[in-house]
TILONU-917466 format. One record per residue: x, z, y of N, C-alpha, C in turn. Coordinates in pm, whole numbers, plus 32768, in hexadecimal, padded with zeros to 4 digits. Atoms other than C-alpha are relative to their C-alpha. Example, Ala and Ser with C-alpha at 12.3 -4.5 7.8 and 13.67 -1.06 7.14 Angstrom:
# residues 2
805980007F8984CE830C7E3E805A80008078
7FAE7FFA7F89855782CA7F967FB38049806D
# end
This chain:
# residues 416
808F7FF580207292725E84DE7FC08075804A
80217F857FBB726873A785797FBD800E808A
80267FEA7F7872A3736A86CF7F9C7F878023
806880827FC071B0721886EF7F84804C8019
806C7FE37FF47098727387AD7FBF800E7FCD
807E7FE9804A6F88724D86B0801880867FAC
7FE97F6880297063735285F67FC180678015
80087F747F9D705A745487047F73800C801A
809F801880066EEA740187427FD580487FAC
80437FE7807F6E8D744C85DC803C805C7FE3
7FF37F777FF26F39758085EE7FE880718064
80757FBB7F876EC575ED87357F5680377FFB
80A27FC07FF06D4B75EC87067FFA804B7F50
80437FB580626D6C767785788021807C8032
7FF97F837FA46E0477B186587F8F80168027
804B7FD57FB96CE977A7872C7F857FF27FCD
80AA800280666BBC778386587FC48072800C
804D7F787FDB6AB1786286997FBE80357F9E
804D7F9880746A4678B2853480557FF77F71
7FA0800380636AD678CE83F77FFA7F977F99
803D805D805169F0779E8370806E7F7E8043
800B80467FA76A7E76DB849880B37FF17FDD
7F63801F80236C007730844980177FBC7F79
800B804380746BCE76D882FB801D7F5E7FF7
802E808E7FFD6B757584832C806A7FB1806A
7F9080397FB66C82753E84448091803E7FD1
7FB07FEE807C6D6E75F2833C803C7F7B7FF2
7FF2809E80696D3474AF827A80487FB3803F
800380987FA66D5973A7838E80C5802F8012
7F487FCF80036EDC745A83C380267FD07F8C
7FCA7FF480876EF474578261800F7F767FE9
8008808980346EBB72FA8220806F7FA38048
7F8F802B7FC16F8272A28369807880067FDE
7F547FCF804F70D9732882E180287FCD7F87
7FEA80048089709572DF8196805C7F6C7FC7
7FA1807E800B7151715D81708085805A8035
7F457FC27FCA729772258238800C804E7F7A
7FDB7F8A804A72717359813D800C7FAB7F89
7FB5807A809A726B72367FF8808D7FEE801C
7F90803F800C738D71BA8094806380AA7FF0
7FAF7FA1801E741C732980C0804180427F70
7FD07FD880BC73DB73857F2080687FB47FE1
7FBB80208073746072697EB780AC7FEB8024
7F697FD17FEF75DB72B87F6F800980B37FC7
7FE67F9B802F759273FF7EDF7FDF80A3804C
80257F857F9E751574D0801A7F7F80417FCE
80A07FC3800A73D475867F967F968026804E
80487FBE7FB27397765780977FC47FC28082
7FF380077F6672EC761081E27F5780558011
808E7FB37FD971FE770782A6800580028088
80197FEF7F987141775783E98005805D800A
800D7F667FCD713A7882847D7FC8801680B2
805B7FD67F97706B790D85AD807B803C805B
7F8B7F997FBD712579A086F77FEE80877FFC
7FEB7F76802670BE7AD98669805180277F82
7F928027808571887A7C850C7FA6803D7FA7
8086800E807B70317A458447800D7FA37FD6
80138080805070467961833D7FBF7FB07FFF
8097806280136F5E782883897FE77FDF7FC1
8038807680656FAD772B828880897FFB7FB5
7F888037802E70C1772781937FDA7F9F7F90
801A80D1805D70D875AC80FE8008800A7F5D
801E7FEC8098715076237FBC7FD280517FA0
807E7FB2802D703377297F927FB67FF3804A
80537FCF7F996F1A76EA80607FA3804D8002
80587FB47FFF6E3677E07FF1803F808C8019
7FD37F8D7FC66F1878E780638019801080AF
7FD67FC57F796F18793681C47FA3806D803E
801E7F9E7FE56ECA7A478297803080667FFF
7FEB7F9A7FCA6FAF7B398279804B80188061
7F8E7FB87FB170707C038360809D7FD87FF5
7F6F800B803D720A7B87834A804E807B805C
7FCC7FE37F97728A7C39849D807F80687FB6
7FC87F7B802572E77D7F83BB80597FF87F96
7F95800E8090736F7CE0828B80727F878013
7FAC805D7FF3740E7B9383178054800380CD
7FD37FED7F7774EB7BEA8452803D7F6C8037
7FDC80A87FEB754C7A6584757F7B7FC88060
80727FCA7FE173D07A5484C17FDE8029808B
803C7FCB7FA773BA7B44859D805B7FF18057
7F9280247FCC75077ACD86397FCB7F8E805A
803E808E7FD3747F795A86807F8A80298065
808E800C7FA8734E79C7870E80048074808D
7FD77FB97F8073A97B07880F80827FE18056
7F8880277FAF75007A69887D7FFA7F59800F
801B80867FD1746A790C8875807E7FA97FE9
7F9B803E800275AC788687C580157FDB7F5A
7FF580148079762B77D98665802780397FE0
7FAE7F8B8046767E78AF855F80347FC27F79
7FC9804E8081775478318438805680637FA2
80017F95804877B6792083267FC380017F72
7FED7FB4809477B779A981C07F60808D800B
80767F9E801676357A7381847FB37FED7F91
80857FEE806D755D7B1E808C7F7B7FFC8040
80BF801A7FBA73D57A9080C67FE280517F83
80477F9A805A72BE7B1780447FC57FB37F98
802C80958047729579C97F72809A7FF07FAD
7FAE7FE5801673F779927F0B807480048052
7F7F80267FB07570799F7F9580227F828003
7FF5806F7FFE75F27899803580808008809A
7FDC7FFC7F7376DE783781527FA87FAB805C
80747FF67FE676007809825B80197FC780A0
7FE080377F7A75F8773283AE7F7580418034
80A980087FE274CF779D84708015800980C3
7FD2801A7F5774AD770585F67F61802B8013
80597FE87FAB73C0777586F87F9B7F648016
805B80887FCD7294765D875D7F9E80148071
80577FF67F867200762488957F8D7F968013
806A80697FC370CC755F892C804B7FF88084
800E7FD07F98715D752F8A66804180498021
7FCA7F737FD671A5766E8B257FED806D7FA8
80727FA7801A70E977188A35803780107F49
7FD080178075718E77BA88F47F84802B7F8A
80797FF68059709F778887C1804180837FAE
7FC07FBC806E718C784286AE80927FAA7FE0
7FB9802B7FE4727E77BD860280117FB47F49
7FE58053809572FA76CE8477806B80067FD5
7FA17FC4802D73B7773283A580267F9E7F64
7FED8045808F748C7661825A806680427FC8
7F807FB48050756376FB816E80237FD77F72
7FC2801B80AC7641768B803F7FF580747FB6
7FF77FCF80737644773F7EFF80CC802F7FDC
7F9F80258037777A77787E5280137FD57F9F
800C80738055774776A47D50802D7F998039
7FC180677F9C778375A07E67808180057FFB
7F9C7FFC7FFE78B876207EBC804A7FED7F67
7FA5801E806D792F76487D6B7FF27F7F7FBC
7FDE805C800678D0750C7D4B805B7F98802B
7F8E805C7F7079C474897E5C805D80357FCD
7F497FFC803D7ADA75227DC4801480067F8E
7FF4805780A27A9474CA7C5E80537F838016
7FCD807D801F7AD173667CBC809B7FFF8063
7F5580017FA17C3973D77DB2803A80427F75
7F997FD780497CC874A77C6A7FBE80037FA8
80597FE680707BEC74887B13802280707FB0
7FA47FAD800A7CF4756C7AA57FBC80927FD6
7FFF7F587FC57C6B76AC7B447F9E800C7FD0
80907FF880287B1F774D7B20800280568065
80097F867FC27A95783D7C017F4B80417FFD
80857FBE8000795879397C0F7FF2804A8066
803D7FC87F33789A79E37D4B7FAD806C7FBE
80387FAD8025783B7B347D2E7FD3807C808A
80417FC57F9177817C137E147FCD80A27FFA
80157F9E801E776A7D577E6B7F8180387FD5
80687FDB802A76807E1D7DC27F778045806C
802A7FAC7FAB76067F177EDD7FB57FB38042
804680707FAE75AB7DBF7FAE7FA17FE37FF4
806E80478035750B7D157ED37F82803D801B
807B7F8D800E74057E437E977FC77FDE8087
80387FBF7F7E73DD7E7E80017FC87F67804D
7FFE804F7FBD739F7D0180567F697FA07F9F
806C80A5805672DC7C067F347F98802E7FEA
80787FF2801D71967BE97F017FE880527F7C
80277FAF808671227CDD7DE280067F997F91
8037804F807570A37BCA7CED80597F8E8001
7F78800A802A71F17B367D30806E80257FF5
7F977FA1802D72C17C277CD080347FD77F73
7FF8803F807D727D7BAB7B7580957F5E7FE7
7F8A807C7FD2738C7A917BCE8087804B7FF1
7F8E7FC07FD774AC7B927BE2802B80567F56
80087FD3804D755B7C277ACC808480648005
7F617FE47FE376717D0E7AB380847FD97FEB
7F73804D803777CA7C607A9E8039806E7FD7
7F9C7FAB8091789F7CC0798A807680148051
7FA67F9F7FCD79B37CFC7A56804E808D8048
7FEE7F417FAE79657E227B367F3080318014
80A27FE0801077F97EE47B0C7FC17FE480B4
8019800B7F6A78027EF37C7D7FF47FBA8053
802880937FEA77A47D6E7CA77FAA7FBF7FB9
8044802B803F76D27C797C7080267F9E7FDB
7FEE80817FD976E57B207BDD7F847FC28007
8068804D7FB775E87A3C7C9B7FC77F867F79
804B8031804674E679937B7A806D7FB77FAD
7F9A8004806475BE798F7A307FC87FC37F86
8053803C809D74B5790679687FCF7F6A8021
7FFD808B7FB674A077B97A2A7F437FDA8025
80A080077FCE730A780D7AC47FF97F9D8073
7FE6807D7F93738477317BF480177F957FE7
7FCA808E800373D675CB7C268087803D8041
7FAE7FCE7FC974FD76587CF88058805C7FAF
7FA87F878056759E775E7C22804E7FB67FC2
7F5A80298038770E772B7BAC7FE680297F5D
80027FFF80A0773477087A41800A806C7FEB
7FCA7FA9804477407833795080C57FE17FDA
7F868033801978DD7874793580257FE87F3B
7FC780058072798B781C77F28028805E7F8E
7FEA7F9E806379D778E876C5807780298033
7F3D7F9C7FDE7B337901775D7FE280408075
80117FD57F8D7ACF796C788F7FB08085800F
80267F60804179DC7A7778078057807E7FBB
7F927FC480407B047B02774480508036806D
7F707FC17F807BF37B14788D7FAA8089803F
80297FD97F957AD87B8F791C7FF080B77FCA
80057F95803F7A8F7CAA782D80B080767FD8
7F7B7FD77FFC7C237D117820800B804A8099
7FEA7FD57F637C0E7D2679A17F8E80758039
805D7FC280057AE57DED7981803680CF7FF9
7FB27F93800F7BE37F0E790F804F8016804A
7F857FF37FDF7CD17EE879E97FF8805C8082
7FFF7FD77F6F7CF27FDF7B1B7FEE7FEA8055
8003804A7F847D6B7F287C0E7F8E7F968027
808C803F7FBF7C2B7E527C177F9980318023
80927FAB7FB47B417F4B7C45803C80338098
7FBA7FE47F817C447FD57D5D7FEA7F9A8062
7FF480607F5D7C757EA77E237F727FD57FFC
808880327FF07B0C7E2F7DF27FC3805C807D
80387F9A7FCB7AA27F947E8280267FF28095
7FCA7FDA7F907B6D7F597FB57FF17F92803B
800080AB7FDD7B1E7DBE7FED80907FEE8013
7F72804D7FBF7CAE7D7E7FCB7FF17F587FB4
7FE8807580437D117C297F6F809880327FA1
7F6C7FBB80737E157C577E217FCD7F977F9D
8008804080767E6D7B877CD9804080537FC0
7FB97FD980877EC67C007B747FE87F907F9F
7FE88088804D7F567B487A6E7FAD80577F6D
80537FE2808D7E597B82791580247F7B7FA3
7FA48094808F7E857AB977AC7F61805F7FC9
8063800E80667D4B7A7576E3802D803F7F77
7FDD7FE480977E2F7ABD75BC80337F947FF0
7FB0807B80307E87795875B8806A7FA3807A
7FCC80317F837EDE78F376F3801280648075
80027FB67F827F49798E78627FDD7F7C805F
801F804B7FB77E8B795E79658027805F80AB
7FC97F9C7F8E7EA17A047AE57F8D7FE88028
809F80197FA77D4B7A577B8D7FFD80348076
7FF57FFF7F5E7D3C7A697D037F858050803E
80887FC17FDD7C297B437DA27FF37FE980A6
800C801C7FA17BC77ABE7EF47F8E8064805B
808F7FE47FDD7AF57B8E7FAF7F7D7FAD8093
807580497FBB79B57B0A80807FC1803C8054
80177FB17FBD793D7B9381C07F9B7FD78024
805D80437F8877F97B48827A7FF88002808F
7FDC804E7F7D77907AD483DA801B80C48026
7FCD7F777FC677D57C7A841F8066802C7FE6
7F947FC68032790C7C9A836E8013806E7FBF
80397FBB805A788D7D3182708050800C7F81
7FE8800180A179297D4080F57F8C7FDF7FC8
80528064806F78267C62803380087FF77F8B
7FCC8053809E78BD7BD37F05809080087FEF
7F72801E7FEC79D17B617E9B80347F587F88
7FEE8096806B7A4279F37E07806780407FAA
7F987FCD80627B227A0E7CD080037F8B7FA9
7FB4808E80427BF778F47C68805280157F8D
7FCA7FF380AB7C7578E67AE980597F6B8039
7F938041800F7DD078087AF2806B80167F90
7FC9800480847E7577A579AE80AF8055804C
7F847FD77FF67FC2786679D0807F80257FB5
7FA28008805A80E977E778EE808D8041800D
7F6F7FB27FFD81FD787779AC802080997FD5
7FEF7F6A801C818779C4797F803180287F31
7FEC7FDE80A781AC79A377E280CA7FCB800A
7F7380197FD083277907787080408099801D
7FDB7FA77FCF832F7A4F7921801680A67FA7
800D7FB4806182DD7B2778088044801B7F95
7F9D8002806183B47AAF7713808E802B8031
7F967FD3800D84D27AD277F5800080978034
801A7F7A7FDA84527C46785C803B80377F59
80017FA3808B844C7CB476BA80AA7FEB8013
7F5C802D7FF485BC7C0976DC805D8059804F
7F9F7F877FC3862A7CF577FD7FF8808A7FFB
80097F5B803985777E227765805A801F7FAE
7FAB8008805786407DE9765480A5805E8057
7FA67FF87F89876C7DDB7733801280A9803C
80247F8F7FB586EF7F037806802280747F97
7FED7F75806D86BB7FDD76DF8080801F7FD9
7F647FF5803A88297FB47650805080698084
7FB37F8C7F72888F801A77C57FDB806A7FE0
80397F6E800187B5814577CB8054803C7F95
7FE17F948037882781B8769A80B37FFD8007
7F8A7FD27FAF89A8818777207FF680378045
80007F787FC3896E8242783D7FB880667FE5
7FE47FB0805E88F2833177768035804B7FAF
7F627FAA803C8A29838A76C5803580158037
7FC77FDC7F668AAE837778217FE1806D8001
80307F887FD489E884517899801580927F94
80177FA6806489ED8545776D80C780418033
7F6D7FD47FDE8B788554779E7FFE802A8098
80027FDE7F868B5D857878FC7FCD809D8003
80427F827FFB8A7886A478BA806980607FF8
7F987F9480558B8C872D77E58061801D806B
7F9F7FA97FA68C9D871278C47F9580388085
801E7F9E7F988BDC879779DC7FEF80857FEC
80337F9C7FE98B6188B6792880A580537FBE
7F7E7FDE801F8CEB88F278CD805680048080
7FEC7FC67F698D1188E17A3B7FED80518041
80427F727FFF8C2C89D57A85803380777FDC
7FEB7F58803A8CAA8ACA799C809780058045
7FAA80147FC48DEC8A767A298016804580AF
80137FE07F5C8D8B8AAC7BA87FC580A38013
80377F417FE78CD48C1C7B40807D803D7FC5
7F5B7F8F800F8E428C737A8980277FFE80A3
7FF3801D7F8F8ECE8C077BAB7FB680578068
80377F837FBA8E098CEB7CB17FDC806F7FC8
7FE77F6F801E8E0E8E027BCF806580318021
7FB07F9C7F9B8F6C8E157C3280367FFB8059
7FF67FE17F5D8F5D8DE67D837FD9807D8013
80597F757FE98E668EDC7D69804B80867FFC
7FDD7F6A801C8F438FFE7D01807B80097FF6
7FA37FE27FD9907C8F8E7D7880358099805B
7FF17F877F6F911290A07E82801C7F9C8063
7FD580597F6C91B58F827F797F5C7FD08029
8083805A7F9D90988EFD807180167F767FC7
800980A6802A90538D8380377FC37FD0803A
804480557FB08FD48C8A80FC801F7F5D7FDA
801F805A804C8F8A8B1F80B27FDE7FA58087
802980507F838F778A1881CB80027F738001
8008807D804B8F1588AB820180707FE9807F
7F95803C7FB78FFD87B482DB800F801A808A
7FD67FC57F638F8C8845843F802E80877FF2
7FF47F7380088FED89B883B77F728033803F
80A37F8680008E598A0883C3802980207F65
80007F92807F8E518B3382AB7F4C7F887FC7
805E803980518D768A9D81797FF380977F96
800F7F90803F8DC08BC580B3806080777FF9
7F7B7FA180028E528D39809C7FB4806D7F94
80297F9880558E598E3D7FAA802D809D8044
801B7F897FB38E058FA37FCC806F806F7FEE
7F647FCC7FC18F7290267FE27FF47FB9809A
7FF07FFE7F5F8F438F6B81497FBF80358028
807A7FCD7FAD8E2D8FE98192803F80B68025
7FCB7F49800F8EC99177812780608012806A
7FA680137FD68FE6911A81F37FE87FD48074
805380287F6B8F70908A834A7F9080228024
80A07F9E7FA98E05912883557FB57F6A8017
803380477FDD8DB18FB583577F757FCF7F8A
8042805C808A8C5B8F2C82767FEF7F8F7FF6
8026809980338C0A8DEF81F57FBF7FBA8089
8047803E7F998B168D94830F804C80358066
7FAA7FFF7F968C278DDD840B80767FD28015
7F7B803280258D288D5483707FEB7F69801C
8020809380388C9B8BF882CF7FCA7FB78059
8047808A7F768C738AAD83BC803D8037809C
7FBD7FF07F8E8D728B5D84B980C980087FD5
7F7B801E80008EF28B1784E2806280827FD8
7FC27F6B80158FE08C068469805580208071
7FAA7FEE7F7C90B28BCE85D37FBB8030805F
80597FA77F718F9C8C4686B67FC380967FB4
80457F8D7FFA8F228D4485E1804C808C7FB0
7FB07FC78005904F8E06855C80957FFE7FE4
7F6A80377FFE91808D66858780328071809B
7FBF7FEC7F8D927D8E0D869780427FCC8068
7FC280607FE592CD8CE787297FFA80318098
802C7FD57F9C92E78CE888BB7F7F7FBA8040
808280087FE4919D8CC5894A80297F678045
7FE8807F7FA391548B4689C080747FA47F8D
7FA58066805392578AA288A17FB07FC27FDB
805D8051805D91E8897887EF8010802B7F8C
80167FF680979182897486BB80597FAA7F94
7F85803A803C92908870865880B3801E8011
7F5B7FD77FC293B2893E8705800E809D7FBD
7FCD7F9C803293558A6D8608804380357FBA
7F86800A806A94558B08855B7FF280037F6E
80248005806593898B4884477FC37F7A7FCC
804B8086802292B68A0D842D80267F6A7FCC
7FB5808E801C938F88F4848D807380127FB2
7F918004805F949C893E838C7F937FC07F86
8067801080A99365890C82777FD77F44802D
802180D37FCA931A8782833E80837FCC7FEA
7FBB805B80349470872982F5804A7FE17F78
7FCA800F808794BE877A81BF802780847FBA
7FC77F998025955E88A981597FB880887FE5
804A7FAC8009947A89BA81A6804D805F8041
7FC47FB47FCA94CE8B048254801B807B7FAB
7FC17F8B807F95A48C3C819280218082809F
7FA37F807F8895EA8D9F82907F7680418011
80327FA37FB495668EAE83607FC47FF88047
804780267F7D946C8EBF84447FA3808B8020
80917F917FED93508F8284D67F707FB08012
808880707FD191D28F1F84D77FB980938031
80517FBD7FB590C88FAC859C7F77803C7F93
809A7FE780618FC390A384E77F897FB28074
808B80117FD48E63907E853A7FF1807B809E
80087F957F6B8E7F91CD862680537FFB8065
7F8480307FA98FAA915986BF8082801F7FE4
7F737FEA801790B891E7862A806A7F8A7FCE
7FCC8067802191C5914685B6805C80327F4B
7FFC7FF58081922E9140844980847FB87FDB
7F5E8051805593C390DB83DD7FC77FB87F42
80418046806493758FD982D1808D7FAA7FA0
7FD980888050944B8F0681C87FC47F9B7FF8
806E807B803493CE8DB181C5804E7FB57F97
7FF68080803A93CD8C9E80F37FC37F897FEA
80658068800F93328B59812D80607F8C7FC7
7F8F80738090936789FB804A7F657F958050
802A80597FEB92B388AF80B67F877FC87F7C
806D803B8072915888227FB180167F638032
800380767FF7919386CD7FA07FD37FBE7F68
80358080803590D285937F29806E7F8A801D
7FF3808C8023915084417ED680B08004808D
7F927FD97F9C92A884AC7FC47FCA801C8084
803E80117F7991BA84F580D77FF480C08009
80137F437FBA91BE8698818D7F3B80017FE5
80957FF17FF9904F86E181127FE0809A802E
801E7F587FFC905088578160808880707FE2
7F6F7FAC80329145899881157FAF80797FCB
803A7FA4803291158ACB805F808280838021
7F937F9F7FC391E28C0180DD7FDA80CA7FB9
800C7F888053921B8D5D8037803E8046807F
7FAA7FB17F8D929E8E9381087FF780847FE3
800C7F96801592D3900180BD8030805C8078
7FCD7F7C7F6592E091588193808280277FE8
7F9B7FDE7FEA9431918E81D8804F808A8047
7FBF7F867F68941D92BE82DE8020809E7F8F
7F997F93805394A593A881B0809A7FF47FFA
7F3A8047803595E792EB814F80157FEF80A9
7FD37FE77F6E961D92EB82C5800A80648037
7FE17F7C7FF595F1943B82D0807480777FD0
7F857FE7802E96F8949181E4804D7FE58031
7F7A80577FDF97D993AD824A80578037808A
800D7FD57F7C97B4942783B3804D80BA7FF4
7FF37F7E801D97FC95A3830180947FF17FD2
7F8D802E803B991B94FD825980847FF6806D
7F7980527F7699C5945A8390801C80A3805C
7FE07F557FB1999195E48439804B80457FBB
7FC67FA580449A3A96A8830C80917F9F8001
7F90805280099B5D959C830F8046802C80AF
# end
């Protein structure tokens, strides 16, 4: 209907009319032209259809005609899309009349672009189209608040109300002022809606346009509500659809949740007594491990403590008195490079002290180790193998100063 010449004609010269008596009246002659297509458009349920100027001035909209004239460019970017890029625009938009999804193509005379027509479903439509695919479901269309304001006509604003689910939306004419407007929802559906109203996570993901479901219960039933969000032709955050689906598994899911709390709890409070014993012996370990290095601590022999490569893990401060060596010079270094007398260049598996403790036995005798200043220090040793599960995990080695009793002895062997 559009593109037949007489169409384009009869939208061509009400453009070009040279008075405002003169548009008026070739208004009409459009109006009347369209009007058999636009019957047939209501009664599939399309409402909308408008003209628009290639400046994106309202000429003639069919299902208000005493509204045209204003400005769209600033509030409908679909609009102003069609008409400066001279291309179709198809998309999800708030008018200044109501929302709608919204086809709107460019129209030419010719070479010569007039503006451009624009039709848009409701969602009432839609939710009519998927009433009759799942009767089941339900769903409601809600719109941001901020939009709305900044877009509809003042004196239809009155159409908008705040949805009960988040303050920060609207729902689109709740009191049924349209032919178009989707039913008021159900008592059950007011109920989910007022539950979900509390819930965090819907004001969260709303705030952010995610798409997310949660499962809610009227009290009598579970249901799972889906939050879709809705973008326009800018990719925008709009709205957001929200589908209510009866959800029986979740009361399946619930019952067997109380079932494994149950469950759960009994554990917990077994490991619990676990744990409580565990405490105990540990803290009987503890006191155990500070006897224990008290008398290392105040032995007289040196002591040293090593894991399976003979790196020092620990020494007490008889070694330290006794070699000039401390903790941070000692610990995370070998006791064969750093005061063993071994000959310079031996392995570490060919020492005489070491490898007796890797095969078993451990080492018993005389030796000398290297102080810290260089001297050298006649020593008793005694090392013994730490073993796990029959496995060499480490050694622990004692050793006292000897260079007295060698001194005697030495005084001994002279008076003899």
């Amino acid at each position: 209907m559009i593109r037949q010449p007489a169409t384009i004609d009869a939208f061509a010269e009400g453009l070009r009319a040279p008075d405002a008596a003169t548009q008026a009246i070739r208004r009409g002659r459009l109006y009347a032209r369209v009007a058999p297509a636009y019957a047939h458009l209501k009664a599939h349920g399309i409402r909308q259809l408008q003209f628009h100027s290639d400046q994106g001035v309202s000429f003639l909209r069919m299902h208000d005609p005493a509204k045209f004239g204003d400005p769209l460019f600033d509030v409908r970017p679909a609009v102003k899309i069609a008409n400066t890029e001279k291309r179709a625009v198809r998309g999800f938009e708030i008018g200044r009349y109501v929302a709608g999804f919204r086809y709107v193509f460019p129209v030419f005379q010719g070479p010569d672009h007039l503006g451009s027509v624009e039709t848009a479903v409701s969602f009432r439509y839609i939710r009519d189209a998927m009433d009759r695919i799942d009767a089941s479901r339900d769903y409601a269309f809600v719109l941001r608040r901020d939009m709305v304001d900044a877009t509809v006509f003042a004196e239809r604003r009155a159409l908008y109300d705040t949805a009960p689910i988040n303050a920060d939306f609207l729902a689109e004419d709740p009191n049924l002022k349209l032919p178009a407007a989707a039913p008021p929802p159900s008592p059950t559906l007011r109920a989910l809606d007022l539950r979900l109203a509390r819930h965090e996570n819907v004001r969260i993901g709303m705030a952010a346009g995610r798409a997310f479901s949660l499962p809610v219960t009227d009290g009598a039933a579970d249901w799972a509500v889906s939050f879709v969000p809705v973008q326009d032709v800018l990719e925008r955050d709009a709205g957001y659809v929200v589908g209510y689906a009866p959800a029986p598994f979740v009361t399946t899911l619930r019952k067997e949740f109380q079932i494994s709390l149950l469950l759960v709890t009994a554990l917990l409070g077994l490991l619990g007594w676990i744990g409580w014993r565990l405490l105990r012996s540990r803290a009987d370990l503890d006191q155990e491990r500070q006897q224990l290095q008290s008398i290392t601590d105040t032995v007289a022999e040196g002591l040293y403590v090593t894991d399976a490569q003979n790196t020092i893990t620990r020494i007490n401060p008889a070694f330290t008195r006794l070699l000039g060596f401390q903790a941070g010079d000692a610990i995370g270094r070998t006791g064969h490079e750093l005061f063993h007398d071994c000959a310079s260049g031996m392995p570490l598996d060919q020492c005489p002290y070491f490898s007796p403790v890797l095969a078993g036995p451990g080492f018993t005798g005389e030796t000398q180790f290297r102080c810290k200043d260089g001297s050298l220090l006649p020593v008793e040793m005694m090392s013994r193998p730490i073993k796990e599960g029959g496995r060499v995990t480490g050694a622990v080695a004692v050793f006292r100063d000897i260079t007295r009793r060698l001194a005697n002895a030495e005084r001994i062997r002279q008076l003899a």
